[in-house]
C-alpha positions in Angstrom: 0.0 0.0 0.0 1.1 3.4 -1.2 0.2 6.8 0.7 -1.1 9.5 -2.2 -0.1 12.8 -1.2 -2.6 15.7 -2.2 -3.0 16.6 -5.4 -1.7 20.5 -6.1 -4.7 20.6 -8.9 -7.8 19.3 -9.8 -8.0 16.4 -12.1 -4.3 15.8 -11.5 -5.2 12.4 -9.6 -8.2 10.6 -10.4 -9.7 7.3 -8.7 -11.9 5.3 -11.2 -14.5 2.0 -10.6 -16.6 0.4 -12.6 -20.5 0.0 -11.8 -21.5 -3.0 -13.2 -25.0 -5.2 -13.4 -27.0 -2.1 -14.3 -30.0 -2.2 -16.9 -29.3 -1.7 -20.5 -30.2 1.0 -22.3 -31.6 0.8 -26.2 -27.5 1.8 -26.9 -26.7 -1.7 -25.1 -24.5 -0.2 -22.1 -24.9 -2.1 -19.3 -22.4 -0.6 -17.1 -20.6 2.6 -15.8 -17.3 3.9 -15.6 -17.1 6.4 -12.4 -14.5 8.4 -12.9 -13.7 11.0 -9.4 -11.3 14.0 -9.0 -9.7 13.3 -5.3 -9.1 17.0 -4.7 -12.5 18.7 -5.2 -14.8 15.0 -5.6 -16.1 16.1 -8.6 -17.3 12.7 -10.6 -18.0 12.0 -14.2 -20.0 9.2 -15.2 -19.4 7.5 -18.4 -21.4 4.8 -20.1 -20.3 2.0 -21.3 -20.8 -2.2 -22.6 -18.9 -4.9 -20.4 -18.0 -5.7 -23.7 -15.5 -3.5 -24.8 -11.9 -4.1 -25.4 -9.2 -2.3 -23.6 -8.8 0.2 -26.9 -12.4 0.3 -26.2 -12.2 1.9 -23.0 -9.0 3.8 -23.5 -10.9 5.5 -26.0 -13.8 6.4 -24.2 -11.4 7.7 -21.9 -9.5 9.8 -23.9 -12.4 11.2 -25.1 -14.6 11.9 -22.1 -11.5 12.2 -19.2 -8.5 13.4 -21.4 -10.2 15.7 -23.6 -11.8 17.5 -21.1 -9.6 18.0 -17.7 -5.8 16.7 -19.2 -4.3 13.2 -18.5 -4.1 12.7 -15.0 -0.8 12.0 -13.3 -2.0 9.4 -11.2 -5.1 6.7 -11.6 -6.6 5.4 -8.2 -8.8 2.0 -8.6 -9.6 -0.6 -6.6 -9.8 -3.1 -9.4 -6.9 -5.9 -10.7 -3.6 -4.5 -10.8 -3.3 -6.1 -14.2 -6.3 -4.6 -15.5 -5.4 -1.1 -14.5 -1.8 -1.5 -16.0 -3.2 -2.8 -19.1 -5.6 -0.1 -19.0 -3.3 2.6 -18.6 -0.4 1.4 -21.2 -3.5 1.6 -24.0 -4.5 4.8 -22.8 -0.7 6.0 -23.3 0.1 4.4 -26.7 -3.7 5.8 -27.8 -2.6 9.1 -27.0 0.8 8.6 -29.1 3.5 8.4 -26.2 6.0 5.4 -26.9 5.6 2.8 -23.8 9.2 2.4 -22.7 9.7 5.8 -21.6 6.8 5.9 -19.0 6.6 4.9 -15.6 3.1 3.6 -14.2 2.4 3.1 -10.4 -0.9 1.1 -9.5 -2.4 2.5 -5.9 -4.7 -0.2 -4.3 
């Protein structure tokens, strides 16, 4: 376990879960992506299919978290280590930075 000091700005560190289970609508998503500023708890919900691929959801993301507040320095969830790695490495090479040269850390 890691201690996460307090962010300097908003949307700098985000924490991120997945609402699952939930109706679907005549679009076919059947789940949520909750997506929550730690500094000022502001929270975005995002639609989504428990279908999609990782490029899915890293596009999503880009579009509905990068686009609008920046790419966050750090990503809080409490979901699979491997799936927020694997997460965050397509959300990187989506937005055109080459893998080696970034450094991930996965709070639990």
């Amino acid at each position: 376990m890691q201690l996460i000091s307090i962010p300097k700005w908003k949307w700098e560190v985000i924490s991120m879960d997945f609402v699952t289970g939930c109706s679907g609508t005549f679009t076919q998503h059947d789940s949520i992506v909750v997506v929550m500023d730690t500094l000022t708890k502001v929270a975005q919900f995002i639609s989504v299919k428990t279908t999609y691929s990782f490029s899915d959801a890293a596009q999503v993301f880009i579009r509905d978290v990068v686009r609008l507040h920046g790419v966050p320095k750090n990503i809080v969830s409490d979901g699979d280590a491997r799936f927020t790695s694997t997460l965050w490495k397509v959300i990187v090479v989506g937005l055109g930075i080459e893998w080696p040269s970034v450094h991930i850390i996965i709070h639990k």
